[in-house]
C-alpha positions as CSV (number, residue, x, y, z in Angstrom):
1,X,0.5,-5.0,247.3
2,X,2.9,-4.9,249.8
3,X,5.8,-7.7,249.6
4,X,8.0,-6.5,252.9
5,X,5.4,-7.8,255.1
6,X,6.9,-10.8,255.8
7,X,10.3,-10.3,255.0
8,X,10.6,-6.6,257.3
9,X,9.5,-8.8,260.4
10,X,11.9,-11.2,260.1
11,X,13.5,-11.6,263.6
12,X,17.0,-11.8,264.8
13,X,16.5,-15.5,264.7
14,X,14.8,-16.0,261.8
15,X,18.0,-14.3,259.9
16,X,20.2,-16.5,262.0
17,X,18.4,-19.8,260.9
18,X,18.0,-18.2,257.3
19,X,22.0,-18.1,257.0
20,X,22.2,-21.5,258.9
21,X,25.3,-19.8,260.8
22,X,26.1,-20.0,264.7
23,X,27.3,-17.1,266.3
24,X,28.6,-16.8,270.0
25,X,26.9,-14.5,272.6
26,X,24.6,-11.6,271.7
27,X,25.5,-8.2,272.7
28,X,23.2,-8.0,276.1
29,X,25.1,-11.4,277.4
30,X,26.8,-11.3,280.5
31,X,30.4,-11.4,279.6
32,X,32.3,-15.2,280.0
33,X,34.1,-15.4,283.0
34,X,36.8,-17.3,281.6
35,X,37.5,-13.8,279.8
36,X,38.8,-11.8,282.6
37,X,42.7,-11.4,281.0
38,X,43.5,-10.3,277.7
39,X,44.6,-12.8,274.3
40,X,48.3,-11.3,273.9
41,X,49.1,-12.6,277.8
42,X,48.6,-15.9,277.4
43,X,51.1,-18.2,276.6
44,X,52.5,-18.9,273.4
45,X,50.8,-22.2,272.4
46,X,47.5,-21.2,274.0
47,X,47.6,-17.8,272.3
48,X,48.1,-19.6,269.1
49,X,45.3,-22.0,269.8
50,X,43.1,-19.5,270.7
51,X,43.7,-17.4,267.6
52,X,43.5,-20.1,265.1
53,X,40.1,-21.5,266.6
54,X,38.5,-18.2,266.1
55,X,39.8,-17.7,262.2
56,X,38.5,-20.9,261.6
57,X,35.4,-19.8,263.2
58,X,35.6,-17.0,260.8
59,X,36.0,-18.7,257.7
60,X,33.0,-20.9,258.8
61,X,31.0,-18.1,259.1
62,X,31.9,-16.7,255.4
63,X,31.6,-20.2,253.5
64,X,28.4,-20.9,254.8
65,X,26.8,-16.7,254.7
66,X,28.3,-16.7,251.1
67,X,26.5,-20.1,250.4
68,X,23.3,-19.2,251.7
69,X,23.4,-16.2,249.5
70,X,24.2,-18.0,246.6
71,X,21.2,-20.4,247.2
72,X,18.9,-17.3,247.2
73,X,20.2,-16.3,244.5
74,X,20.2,-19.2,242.3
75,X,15.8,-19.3,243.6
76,X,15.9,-15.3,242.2
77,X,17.4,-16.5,239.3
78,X,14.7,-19.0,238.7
79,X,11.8,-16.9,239.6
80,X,13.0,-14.0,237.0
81,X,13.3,-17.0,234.6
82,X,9.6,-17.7,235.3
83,X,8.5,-14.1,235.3
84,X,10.1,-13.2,232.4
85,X,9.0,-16.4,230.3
86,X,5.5,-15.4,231.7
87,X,5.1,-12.0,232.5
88,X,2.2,-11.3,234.9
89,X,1.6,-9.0,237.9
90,X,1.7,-12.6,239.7
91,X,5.3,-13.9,238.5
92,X,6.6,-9.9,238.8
93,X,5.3,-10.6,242.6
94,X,6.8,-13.3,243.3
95,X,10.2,-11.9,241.8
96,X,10.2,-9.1,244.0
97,X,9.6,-11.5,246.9
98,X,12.8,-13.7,245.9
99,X,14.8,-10.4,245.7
100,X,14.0,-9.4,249.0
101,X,14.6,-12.7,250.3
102,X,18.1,-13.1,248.9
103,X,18.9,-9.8,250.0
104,X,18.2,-11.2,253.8
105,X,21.3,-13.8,253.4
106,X,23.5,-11.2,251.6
107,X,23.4,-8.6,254.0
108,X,24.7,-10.4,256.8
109,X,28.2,-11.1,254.4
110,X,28.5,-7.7,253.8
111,X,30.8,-7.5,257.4
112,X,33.6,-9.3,255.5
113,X,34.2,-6.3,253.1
114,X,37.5,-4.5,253.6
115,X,39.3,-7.0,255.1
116,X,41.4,-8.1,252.0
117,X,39.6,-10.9,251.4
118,X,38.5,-11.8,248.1
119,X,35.1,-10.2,247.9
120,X,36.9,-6.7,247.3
121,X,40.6,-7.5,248.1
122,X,42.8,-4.8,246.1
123,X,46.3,-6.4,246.6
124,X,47.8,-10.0,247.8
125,X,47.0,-13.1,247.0
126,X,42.7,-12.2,248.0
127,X,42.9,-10.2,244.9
128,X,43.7,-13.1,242.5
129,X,39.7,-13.9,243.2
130,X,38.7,-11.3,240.9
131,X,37.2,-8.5,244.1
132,X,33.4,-9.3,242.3
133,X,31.8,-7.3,245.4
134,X,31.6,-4.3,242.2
135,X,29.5,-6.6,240.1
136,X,27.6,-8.2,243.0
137,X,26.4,-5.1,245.0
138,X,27.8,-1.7,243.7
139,X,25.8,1.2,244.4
140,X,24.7,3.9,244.5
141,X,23.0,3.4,240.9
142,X,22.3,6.0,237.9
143,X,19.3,4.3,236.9
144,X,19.8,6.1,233.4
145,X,22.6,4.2,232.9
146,X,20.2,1.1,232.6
147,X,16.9,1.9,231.6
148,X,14.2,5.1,231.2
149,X,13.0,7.2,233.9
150,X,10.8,9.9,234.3
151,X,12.0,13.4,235.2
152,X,10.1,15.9,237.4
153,X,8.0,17.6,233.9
154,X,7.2,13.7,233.0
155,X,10.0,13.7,230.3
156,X,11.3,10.5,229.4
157,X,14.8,9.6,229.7
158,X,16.6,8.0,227.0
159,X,20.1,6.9,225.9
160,X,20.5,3.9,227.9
161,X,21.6,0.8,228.1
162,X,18.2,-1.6,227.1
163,X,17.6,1.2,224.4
164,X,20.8,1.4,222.8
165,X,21.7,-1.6,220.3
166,X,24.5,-3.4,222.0
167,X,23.7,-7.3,222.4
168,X,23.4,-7.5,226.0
169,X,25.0,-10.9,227.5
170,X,27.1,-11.3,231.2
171,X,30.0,-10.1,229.8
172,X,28.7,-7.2,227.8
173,X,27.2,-5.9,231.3
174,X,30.4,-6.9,233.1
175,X,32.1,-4.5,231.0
176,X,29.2,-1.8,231.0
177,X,29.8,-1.9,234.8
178,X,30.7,1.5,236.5
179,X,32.5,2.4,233.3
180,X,32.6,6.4,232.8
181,X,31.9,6.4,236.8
182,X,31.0,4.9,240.0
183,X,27.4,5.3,239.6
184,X,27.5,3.4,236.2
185,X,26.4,0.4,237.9
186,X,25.1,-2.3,234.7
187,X,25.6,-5.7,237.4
188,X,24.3,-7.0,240.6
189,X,21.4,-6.8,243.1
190,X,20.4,-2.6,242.8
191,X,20.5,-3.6,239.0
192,X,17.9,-6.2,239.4
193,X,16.0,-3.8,241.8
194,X,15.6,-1.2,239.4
195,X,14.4,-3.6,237.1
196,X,11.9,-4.7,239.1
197,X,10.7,-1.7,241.0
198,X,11.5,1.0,239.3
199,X,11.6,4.4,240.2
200,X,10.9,5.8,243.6
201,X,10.5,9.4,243.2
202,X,9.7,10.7,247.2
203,X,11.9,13.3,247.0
204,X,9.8,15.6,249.3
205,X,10.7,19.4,248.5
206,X,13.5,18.8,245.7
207,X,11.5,17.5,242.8
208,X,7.6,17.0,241.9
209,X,6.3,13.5,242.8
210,X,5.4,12.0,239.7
211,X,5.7,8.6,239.8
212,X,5.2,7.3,243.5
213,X,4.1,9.2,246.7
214,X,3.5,8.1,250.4
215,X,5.8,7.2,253.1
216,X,5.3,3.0,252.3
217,X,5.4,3.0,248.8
218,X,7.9,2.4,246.8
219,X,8.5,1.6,243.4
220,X,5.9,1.0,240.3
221,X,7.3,0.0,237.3
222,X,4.2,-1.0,234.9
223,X,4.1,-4.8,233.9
224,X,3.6,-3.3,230.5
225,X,7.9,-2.5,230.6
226,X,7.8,-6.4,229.8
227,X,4.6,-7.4,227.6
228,X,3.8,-4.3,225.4
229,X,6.4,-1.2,225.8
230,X,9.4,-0.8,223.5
231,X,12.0,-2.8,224.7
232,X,10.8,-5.2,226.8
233,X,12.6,-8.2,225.3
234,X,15.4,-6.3,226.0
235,X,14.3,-5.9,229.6
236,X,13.9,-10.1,229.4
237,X,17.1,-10.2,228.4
238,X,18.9,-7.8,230.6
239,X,17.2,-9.3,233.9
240,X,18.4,-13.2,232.7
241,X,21.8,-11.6,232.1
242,X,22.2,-10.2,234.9
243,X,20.7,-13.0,237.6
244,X,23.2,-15.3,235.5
245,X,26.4,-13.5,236.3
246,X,25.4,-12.4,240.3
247,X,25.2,-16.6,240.5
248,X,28.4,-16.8,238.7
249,X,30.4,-14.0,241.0
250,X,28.3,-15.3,244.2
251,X,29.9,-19.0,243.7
252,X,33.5,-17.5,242.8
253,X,33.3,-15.8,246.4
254,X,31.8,-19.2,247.6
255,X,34.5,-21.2,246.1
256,X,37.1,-18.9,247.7
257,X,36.0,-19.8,251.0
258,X,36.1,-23.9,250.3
259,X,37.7,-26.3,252.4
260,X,40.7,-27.6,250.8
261,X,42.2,-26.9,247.2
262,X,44.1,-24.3,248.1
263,X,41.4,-21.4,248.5
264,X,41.8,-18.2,250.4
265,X,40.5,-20.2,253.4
266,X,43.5,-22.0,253.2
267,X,45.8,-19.0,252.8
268,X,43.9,-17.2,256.2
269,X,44.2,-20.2,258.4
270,X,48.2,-20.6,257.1
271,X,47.5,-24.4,255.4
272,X,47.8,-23.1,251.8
273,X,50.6,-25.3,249.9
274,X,52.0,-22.1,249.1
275,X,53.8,-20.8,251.6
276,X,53.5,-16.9,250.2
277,X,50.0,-17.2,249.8
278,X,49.7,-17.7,254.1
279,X,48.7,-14.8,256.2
280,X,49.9,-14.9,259.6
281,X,47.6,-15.0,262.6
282,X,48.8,-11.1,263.0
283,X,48.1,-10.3,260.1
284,X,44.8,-11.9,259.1
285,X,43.5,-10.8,262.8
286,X,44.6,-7.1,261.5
287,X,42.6,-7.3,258.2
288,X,39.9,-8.6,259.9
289,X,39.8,-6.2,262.8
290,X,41.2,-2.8,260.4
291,X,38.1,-4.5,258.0
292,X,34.9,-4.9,260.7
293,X,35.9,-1.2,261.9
294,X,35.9,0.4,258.5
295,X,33.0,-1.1,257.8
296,X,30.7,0.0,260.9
297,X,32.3,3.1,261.0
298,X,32.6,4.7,257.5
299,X,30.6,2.2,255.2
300,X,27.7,1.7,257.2
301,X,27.4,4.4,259.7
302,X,28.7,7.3,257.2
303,X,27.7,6.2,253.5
304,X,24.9,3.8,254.3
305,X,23.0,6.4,256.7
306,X,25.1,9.7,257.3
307,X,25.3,10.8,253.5
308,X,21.2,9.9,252.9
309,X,20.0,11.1,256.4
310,X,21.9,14.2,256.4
311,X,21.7,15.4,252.7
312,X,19.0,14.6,252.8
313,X,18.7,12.3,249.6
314,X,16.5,9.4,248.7
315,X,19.0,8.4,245.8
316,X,22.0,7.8,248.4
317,X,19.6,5.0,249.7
318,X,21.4,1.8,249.4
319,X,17.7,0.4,248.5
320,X,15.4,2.9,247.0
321,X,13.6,1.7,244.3
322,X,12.5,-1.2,247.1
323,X,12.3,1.0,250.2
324,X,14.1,-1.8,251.3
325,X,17.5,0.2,253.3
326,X,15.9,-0.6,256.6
327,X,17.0,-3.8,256.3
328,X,20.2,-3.2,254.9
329,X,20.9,-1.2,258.2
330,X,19.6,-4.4,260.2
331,X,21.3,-7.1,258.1
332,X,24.6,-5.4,257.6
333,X,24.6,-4.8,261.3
334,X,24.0,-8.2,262.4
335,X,26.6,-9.8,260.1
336,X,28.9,-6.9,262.0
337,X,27.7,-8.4,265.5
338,X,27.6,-11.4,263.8
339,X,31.8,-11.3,263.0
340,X,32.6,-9.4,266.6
341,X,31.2,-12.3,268.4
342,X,33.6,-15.0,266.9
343,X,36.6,-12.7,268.6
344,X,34.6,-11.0,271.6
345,X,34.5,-13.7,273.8
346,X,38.2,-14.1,274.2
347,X,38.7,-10.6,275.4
348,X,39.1,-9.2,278.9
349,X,35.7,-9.1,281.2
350,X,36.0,-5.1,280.6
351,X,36.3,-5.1,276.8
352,X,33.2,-7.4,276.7
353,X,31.5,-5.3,278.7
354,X,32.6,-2.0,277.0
355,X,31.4,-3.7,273.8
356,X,28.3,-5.3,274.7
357,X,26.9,-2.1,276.3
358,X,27.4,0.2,273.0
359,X,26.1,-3.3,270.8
360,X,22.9,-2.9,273.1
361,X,22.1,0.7,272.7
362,X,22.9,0.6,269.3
363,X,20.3,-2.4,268.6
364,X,17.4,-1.1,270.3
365,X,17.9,2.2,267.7
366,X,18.5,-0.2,264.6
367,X,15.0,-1.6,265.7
368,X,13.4,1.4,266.2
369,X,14.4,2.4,262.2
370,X,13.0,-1.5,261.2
371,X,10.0,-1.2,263.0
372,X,8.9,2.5,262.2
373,X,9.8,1.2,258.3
374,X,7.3,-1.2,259.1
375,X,4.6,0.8,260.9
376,X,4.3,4.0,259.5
377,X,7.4,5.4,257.4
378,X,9.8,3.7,254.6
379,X,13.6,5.1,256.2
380,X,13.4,7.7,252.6
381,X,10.6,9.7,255.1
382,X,12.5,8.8,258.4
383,X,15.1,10.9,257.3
384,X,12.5,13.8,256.4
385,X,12.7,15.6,259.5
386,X,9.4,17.2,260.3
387,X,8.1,13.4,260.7
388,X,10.5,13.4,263.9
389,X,12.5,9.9,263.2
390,X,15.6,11.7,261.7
391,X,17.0,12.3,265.4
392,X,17.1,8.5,265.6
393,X,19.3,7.9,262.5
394,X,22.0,10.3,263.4
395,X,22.1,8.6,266.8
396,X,22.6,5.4,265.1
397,X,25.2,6.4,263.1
398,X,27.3,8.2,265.5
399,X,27.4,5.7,268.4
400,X,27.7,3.0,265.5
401,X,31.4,4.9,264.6
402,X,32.1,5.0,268.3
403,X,31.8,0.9,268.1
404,X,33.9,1.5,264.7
405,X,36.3,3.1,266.8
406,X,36.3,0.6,270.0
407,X,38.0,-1.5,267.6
408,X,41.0,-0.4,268.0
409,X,40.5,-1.3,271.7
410,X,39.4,-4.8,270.7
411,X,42.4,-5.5,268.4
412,X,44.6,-4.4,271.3
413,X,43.5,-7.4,273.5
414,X,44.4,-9.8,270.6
415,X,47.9,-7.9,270.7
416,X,47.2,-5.6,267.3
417,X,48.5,-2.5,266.7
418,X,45.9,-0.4,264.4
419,X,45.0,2.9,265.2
420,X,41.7,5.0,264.4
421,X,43.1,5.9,260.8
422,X,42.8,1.7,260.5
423,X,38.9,2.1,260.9
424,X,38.1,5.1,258.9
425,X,38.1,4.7,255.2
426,X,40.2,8.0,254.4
427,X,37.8,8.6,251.3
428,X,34.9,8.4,253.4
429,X,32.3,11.1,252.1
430,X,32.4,14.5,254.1
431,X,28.9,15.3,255.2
């Protein structure tokens, strides 16, 4: 049974609607002609107008992208309820299916990361919002951390999490999360995944093939890991537990984005009652712009695609026990596109043009790894070179840190001083 179907041909627009979210011109729009001088010129007032009008445009765009997410994730919620108070290949179904579907409206928030803000903010006032964006999507995940698996001479794994004896509740996880390492992951969406799919073994020439083969499969955990196997009231208990707390971290981000109440929304667009908790226009428009460049650049382009294409490793997949990375790549790089456009249309009829050129080329290679995902190969045999789609991915990923880096062009316009250095996480992984 194949559950992507319908969610892998989900078209630009569908993934707009989906979010509910408005976004200014796409990347093959002729630039606006009002455009043709840059932000910093203007006057004072006007600048200041201008600026304002496109944070609040901004923080629009996270309240209601956060929201959406946190509707999908209150429906996956309720259909692991359902599967796991009636376990059957028909409620584990339609659990995959709400998985995938919430992963539509998260992926498109994703483009917020690394701008201090309080998905993952490390200092300032964005950090009092806890960063949950380790609990929510942390990867990539030791799955023997959480549960079995099955090594390459069909040993079982053990040692784990649902095996040891620990009552397992949100805050027990919480605290099991990334503890002794980064790949500790206990919390969040790959959590769930695992639970649900299981193991994806296509590993081509590194290890035997035990458990799943063939360039569209992913994933197989038996239905019997929740009726008749050891531990499978455990399992119940762990999938609850964690659905529980991603709605929980999910409406702490939401909240943060709230009109009024003094919330970090406040703080960006300068109305908190607090005056130390305001950002200025400079420097929120530098978080923002240091934070979408980062973000194509080394977290999407380099550790997303770069470090699985080019090791090449299936387990550096930011889906692989769903096969579902291809639309990672597609939803994380709309929600970039998605943040550019708010601030693209006030720059210069050159910038626009600069940016909209590399956004084009650049989409018609992102569709090329969604519909090949599709058609004929899940991206974990895209990236196997002898079935010729590799070329494509490293393409991708270098013109998408080319955009990373036109950034710094962009922030110029607005009258920002950042520099390449601003855009490339200095911890990125050397490949």
């Amino acid at each position: 049974m194949n559950l992507k179907l319908t969610l892998a041909t989900t078209s630009l627009v569908a993934i707009l609607a989906l979010t509910g979210c408005e976004v200014s011109s796409s990347a093959s729009d002729t630039p606006s002609t009002n455009s043709s001088s840059q932000v910093k010129d203007l006057p004072t007032a006007q600048k200041e107008a201008v600026i304002q009008t496109a944070l609040t445009a901004y923080a629009d765009y996270a309240f209601t992208s956060y929201s959406t997410a946190k509707i999908d994730a209150i429906a996956l919620q309720t259909a692991l309820r359902a599967f796991t108070a009636t376990p059957t290949e028909t409620t584990l179904a339609t659990a995959k299916t709400a998985w995938l579907k919430s992963r539509e409206s998260y992926g498109i928030t994703e483009a917020l990361r690394l701008s201090e803000g309080p998905i993952d903010a490390e200092a300032g006032y964005g950090a009092t919002f806890d960063g949950q964006e380790g609990q929510i999507n942390a990867w990539p995940l030791d799955e023997n951390y959480i549960d079995y698996t099955t090594d390459k001479n069909n040993n079982i794994t053990s040692g784990n999490i649902i095996d040891g004896t620990a009552t397992i509740t949100k805050a027990s996880l919480a605290a099991l999360n990334e503890v002794g390492g980064d790949t500790n992951v206990a919390t969040g969406y790959h959590a769930i995944e695992f639970l649900l799919w299981g193991q994806d073994q296509d590993y081509n020439s590194f290890v035997a093939d035990n458990i799943t083969s063939g360039p569209m499969v992913a994933g197989a955990r038996p239905l019997t890991d929740y009726t008749t196997a050891d531990n499978a009231d455990r399992r119940k208990t762990y999938l609850n537990a964690v659905a529980d707390l991603l709605v929980d971290d999910l409406t702490t981000v939401v909240n943060a984005w709230g009109k009024g109440g003094d919330t970090y929304r406040d703080a960006l667009l300068g109305t908190h009652s607090t005056m130390a908790n305001n950002l200025t226009q400079n420097t929120a428009l530098k978080q923002i712009f240091a934070g979408i460049g980062v973000f194509i650049k080394s977290e999407l382009a380099n550790e997303r695609i770069a470090v699985a294409a080019l090791t090449p490793s299936e387990e550096d997949e930011h889906s692989c026990f769903s096969d579902n990375t291809h639309r990672d790549i597609v939803l994380n790089y709309e929600g970039f596109k998605n943040v550019l456009n708010i601030f693209k249309d006030n720059l210069s009829t050159a910038e626009q043009t600069e940016v909209n050129t590399q956004m084009a080329s650049i989409d018609a290679k992102v569709k090329i790894i969604n519909d090949v995902a599709i058609s004929d190969y899940h991206f974990d045999h895209q990236i196997i070179e002898a079935n010729g789609k590799l070329q494509n991915i490293i393409n991708t990923k270098n013109e998408m840190r080319d955009l990373g880096d036109e950034i710094v062009a962009v922030a110029a316009e607005y009258g920002i001083n950042i520099s390449t250095s601003d855009v490339t996480d200095s911890e990125e992984t050397s490949i």
